[in-house]
C-alpha positions in Angstrom: -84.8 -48.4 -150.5 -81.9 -49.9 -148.6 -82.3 -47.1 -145.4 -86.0 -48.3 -145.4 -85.1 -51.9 -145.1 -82.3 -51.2 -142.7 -84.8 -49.0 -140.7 -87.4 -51.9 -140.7 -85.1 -54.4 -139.7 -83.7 -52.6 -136.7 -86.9 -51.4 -135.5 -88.4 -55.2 -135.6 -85.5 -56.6 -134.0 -85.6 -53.7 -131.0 -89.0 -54.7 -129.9 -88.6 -58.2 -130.5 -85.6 -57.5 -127.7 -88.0 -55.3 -125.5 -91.0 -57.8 -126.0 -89.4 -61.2 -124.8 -87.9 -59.5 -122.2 -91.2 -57.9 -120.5 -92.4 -61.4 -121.4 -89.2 -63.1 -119.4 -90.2 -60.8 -116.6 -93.6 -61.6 -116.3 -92.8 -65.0 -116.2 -90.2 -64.6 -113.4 -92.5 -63.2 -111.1 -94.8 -65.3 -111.3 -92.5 -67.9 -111.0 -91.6 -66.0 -107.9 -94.8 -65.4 -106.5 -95.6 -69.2 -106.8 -92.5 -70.0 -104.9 -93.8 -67.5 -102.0 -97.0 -69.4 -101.9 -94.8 -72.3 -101.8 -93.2 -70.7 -99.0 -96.3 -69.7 -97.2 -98.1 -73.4 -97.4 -95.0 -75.0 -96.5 -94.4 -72.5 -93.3 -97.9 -73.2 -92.0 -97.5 -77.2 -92.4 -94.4 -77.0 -90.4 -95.3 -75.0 -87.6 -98.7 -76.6 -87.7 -97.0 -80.1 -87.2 -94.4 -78.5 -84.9 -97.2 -77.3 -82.5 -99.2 -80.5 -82.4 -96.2 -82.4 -81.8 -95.5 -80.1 -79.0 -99.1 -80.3 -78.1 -99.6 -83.9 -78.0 -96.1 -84.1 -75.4 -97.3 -81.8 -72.7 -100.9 -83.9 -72.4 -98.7 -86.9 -72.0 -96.9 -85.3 -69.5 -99.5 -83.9 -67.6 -100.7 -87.2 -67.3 -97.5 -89.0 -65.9 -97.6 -90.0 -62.2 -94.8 -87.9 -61.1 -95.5 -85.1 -62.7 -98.9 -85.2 -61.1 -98.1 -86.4 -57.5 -95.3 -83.3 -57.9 -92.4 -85.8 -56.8 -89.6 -83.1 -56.5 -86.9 -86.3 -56.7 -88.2 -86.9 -60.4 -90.1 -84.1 -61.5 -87.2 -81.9 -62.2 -85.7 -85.0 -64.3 -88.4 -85.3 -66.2 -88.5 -81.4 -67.0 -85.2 -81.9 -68.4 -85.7 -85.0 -70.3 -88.8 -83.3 -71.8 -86.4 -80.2 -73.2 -83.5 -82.0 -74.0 -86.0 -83.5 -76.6 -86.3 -80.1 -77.9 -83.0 -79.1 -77.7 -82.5 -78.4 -81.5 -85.5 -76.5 -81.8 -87.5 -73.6 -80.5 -88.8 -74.8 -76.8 -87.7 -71.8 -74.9 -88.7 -73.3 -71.0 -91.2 -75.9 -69.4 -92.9 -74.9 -66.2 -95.6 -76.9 -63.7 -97.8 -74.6 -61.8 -99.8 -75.5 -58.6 -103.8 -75.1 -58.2 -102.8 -71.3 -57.5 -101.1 -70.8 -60.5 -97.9 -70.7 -58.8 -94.6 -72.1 -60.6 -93.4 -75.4 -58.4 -91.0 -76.1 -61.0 -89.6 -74.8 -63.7 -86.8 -75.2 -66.1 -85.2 -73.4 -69.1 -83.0 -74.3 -71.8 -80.1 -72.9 -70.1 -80.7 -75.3 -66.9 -81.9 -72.4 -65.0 -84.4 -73.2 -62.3 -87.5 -71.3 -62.3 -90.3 -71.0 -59.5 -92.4 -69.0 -57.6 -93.5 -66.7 -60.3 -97.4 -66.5 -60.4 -99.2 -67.8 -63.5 -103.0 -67.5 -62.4 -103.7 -64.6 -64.5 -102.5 -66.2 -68.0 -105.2 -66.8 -70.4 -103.7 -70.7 -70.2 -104.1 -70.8 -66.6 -107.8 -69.8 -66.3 -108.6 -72.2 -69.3 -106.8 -75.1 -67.2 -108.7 -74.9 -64.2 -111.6 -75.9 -66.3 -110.7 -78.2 -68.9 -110.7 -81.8 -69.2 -107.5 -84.4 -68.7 -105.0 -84.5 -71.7 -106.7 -81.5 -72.8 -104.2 -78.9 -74.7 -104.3 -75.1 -75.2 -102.5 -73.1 -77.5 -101.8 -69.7 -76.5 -101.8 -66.2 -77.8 -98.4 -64.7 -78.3 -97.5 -62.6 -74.8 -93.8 -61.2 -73.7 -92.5 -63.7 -70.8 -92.4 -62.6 -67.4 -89.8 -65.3 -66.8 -86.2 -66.6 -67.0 -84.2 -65.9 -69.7 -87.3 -65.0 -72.2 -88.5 -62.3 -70.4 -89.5 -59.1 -72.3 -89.4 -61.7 -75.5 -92.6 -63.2 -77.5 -93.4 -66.7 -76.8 -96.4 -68.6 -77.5 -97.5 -71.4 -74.2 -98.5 -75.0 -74.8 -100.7 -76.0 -71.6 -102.7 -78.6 -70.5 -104.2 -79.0 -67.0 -102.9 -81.7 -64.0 -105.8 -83.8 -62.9 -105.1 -85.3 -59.8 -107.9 -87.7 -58.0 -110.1 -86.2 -60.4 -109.6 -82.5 -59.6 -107.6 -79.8 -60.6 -103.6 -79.5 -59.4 -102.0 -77.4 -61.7 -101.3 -76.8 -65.6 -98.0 -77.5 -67.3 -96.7 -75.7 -69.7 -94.0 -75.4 -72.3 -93.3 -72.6 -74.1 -91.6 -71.8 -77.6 -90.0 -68.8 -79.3 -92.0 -67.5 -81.9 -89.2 -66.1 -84.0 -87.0 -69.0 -83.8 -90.0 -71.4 -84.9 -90.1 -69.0 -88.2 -86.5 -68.9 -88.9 -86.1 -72.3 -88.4 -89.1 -73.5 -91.0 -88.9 -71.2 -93.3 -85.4 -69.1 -93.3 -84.1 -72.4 -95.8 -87.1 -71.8 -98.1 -86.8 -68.1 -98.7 -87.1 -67.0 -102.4 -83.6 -64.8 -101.5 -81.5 -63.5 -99.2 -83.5 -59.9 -99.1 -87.0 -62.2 -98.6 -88.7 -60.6 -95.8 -91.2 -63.1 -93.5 -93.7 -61.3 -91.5 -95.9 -63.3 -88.7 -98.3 -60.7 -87.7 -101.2 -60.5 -85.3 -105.1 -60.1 -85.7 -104.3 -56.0 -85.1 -101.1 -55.8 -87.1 -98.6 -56.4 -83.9 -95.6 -58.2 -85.5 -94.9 -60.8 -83.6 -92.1 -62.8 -85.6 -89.8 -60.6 -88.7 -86.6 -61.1 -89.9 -86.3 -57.5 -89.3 -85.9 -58.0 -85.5 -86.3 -54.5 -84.5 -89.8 -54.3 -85.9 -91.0 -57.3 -83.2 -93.2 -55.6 -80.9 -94.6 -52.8 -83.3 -97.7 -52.2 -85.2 -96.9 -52.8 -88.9 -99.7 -50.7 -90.2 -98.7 -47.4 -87.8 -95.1 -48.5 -89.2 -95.6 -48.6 -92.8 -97.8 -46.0 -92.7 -95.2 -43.5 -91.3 -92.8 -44.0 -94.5 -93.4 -41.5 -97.0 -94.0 -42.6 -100.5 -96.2 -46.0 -99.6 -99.2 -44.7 -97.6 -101.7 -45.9 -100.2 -100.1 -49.6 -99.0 -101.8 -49.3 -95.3 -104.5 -49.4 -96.9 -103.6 -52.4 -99.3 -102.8 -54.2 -95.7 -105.2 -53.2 -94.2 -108.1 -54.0 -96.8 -106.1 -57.2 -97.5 -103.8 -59.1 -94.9 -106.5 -59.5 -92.5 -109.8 -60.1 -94.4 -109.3 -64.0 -93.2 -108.3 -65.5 -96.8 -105.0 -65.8 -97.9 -103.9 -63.8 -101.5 -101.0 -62.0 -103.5 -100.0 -58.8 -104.6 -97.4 -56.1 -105.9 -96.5 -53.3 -103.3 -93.7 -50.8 -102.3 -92.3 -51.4 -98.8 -89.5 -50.2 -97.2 -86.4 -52.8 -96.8 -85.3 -51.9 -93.4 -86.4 -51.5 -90.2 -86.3 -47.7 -90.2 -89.0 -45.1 -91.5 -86.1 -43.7 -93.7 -85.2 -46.9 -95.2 -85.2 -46.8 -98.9 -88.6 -48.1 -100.8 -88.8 -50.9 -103.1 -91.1 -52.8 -104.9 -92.0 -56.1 -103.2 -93.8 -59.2 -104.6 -95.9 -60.6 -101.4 -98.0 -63.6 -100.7 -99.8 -64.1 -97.1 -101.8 -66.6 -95.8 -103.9 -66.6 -92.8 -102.3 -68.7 -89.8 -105.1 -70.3 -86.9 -104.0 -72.0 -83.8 -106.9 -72.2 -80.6 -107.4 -68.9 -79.9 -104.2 -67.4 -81.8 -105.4 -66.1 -85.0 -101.9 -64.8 -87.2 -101.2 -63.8 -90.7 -97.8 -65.0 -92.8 -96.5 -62.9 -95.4 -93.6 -63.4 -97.6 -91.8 -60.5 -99.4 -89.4 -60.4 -101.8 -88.2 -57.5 -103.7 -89.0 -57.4 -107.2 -85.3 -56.8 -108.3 -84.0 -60.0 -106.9 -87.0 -61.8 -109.0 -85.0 -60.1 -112.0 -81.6 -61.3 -111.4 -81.6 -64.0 -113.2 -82.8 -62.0 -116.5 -79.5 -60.4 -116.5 -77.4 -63.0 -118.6 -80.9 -63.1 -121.1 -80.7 -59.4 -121.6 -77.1 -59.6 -122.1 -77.2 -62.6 -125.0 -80.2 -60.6 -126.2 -78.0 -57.3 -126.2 -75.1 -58.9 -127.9 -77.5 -61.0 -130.9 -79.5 -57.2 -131.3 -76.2 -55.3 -131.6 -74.8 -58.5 -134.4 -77.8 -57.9 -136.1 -77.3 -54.6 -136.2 -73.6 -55.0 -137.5 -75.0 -57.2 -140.1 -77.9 -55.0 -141.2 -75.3 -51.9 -141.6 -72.5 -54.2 -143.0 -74.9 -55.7 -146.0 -76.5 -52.6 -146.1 -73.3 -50.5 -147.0 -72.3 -53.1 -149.4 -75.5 -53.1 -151.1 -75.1 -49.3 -151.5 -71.5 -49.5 -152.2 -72.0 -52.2 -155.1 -75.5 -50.1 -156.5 -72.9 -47.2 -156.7 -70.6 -48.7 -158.3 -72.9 -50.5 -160.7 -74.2 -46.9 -161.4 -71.3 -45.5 -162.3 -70.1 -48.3 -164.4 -73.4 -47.4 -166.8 -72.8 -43.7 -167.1 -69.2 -44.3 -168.1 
């Protein structure tokens, strides 16, 4: 009778021990996976109110009377007044072009002066020419062709220069994408290992704290690591169906084909700016959700094995005494 009871006891109190700690595990990932939607919203407020601001600047510039009689005695002042405002922040370079499309002036964020470089193919150019006064265009992500951001991504804020009621030029400033994403959301991550993704319409990555995957097609990328093909097709069926979503995938945590695979929690959320359509996603790996569980398993471990001790200990001296009680009779 007493093995039966210390049996019971000991498998009761092993799967309360396994049950609360599924159940603590459950609940930290979904706490997790509301702190990446936390995350996500936040990032898209921020750069949303970054780019307006940024936005609403260059239309009152274009407007000013020396940037639009092109006074070369204040114009280059006024560049540099306008990025000095920005100097804390992503603003790569502002540049004035003429009715050509040809750079007049130009300044980046190291002082360099830029000009000459021609601008009248760009997507902002060709929208100038036509659009109204304090007008403003946001740009698709394209790799510079100028100063010190050549070869990198940078998105262009334009609006046109009206002068005497024609068209004179567009000015433009410019900002790097990947520094606008580290510096909204890097302080909100869910952990250090949090991955943040800023992908194109076509799966281009255009922002990811894995730098050397900027440039590349995540889809081809992922998709080329053995062990999580079935998750091109989670991406592909999910990241870019226009709405925004959660889900539990493996992904590889480095920047290699051969990096090892994990699971990752991820939340993404489609980003819209003009004609820039973009996707956020947020990863963090599952593990780091569960590092905080440790210290519960371990109390947990420590009360199941003195419960344990107990059983066994009242147990023995249960049998001990029913022995002894025995024996005492048949004497």
């Amino acid at each position: 009778m007493h093995i039966i009871l210390v049996v019971i006891f000991l498998t009761v109190g092993i799967l309360i021990y396994f049950q609360q700690g599924s159940s603590v595990k459950s609940t930290l990932s979904e706490q997790s996976f509301q702190q990446e939607e936390i995350v996500v919203k936040a990032g898209n407020v921020l750069l949303s109110a970054f780019i307006d601001n940024l936005k609403n600047q260059i239309s009152a510039y274009a407007a000013k009377s020396e940037i639009v009689s092109s006074n070369p005695k204040d114009i280059q002042n006024d560049l540099g007044i306008l990025l000095d405002g920005w100097k804390n922040g992503p603003v790569s370079d502002v540049v004035l072009t003429d009715a050509n499309g040809l750079v007049k002036f130009g300044l980046d964020r190291q002082g360099n002066s830029v000009t000459g470089t021609d601008l009248s193919d760009s997507e902002y150019f060709k929208w100038a020419k036509t659009a109204s006064e304090s007008a403003s265009f946001v740009g698709n992500p394209a790799l510079s062709k100028i100063g010190f951001t050549k070869g990198k991504y940078i998105v262009p804020v334009a609006s046109p220069v009206i002068k005497n009621g024609k068209f004179n030029g567009v000015l433009v400033a410019s900002f790097f994408l990947d520094e606008a994403t580290a510096n909204f959301l890097n302080p909100l991550k869910v952990s250090d290992k949090t991955l943040i993704y800023l992908v194109d319409e076509n799966g281009v990555i255009l922002s990811s704290s894995l730098q050397s995957l900027v440039g590349s097609n995540y889809l081809n990328y992922i998709n080329g690591v053995p062990g999580v093909r079935k998750t091109t097709q989670v991406f592909s069926d999910t990241l870019f169906n226009g709405t925004g979503g959660r889900f539990n995938t493996d992904l590889p945590g480095g920047s290699k084909t051969t990096s090892p695979v994990q699971q990752y929690l991820v939340v993404y959320s489609p980003v819209s700016f003009g004609s820039s359509s973009w996707v956020f996603s947020v990863a963090t790996p599952t593990n780091d959700t569960l590092l905080s569980v440790i210290p519960f398993y371990r109390d947990q471990l420590m009360s199941l094995i003195y419960l344990i001790v107990v059983i066994l200990t009242f147990s023995i001296i249960g049998v001990t005494s029913y022995r002894i009680g025995s024996r005492a009779k048949n004497e």
